[in-house]
C-alpha positions as CSV (number, residue, x, y, z in Angstrom):
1,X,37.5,46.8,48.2
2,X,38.0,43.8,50.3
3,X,38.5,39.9,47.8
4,X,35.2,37.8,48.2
5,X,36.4,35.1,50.6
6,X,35.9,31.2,48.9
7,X,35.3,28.0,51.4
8,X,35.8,25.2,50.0
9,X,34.3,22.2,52.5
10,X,35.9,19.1,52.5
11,X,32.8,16.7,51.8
12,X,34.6,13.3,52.6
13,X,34.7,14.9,56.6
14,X,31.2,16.4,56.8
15,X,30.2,13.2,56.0
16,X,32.0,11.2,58.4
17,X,31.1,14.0,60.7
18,X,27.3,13.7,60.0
19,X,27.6,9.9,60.9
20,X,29.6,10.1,63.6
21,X,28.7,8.0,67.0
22,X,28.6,11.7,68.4
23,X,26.1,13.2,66.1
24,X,24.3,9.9,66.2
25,X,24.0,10.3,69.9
26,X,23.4,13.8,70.5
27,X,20.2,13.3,68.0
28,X,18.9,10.1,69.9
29,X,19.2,12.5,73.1
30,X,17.3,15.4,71.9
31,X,14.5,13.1,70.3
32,X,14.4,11.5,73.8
33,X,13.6,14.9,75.2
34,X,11.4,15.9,72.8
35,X,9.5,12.8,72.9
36,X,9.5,13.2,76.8
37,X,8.2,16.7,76.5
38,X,5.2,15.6,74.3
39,X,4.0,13.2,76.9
40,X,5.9,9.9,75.7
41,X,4.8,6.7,74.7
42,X,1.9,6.9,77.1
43,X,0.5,9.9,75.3
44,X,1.6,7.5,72.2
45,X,4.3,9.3,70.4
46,X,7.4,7.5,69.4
47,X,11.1,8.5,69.6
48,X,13.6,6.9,67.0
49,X,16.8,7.5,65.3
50,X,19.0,5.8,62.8
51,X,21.6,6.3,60.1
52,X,20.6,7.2,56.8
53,X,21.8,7.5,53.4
54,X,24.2,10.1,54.3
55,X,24.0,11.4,57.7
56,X,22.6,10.3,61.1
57,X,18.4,11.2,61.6
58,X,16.4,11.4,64.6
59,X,12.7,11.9,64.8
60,X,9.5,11.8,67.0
61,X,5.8,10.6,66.1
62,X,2.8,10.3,66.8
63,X,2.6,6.4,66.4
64,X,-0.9,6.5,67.7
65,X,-4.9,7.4,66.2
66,X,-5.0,9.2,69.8
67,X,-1.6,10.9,69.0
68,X,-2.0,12.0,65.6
69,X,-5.7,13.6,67.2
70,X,-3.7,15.3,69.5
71,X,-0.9,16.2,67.3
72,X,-3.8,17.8,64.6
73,X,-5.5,19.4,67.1
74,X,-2.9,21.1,69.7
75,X,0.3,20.7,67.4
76,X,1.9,19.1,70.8
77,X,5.0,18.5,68.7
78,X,6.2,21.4,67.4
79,X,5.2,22.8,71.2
80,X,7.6,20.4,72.7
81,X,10.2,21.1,70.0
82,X,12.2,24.0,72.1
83,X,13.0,20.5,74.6
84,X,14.9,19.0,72.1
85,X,17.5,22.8,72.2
């Protein structure tokens, strides 16, 4: 019978990883799409992303009474989720 195989990560790195200006970017990006995908500012949703405790976030809202109508009613974020693959 095969040994049970142990991975040990090395949390200093993921860290740095997770707050890297590539992570950071690659996250604005696909907020960016998302955002684009569920109509934009104009439909009033909201793209942002920023550094947080411990890694890098990114996230789209409905910033708007209209948008958070729309949002409850068609779920027009998680439908424009796939844009942000």
């Amino acid at each position: 019978m095969a040994k049970p195989v142990q991975i040990v990560l090395n949390r200093k790195a993921v860290g740095q990883l997770l707050r890297s200006p590539a992570v950071k970017a690659d996250l604005a990006e696909r907020a960016k799409r998302i955002h684009k995908a569920a109509g934009g500012d104009k439909a009033g949703y909201r793209a942002d992303s920023f550094e947080g405790f411990d890694r890098s976030r990114a996230q789209v809202v409905a910033a708007t009474h209209k948008a958070q109508t729309d949002q409850a009613r068609h779920r027009t974020l998680d439908s424009a989720l796939n844009a942000g693959r």
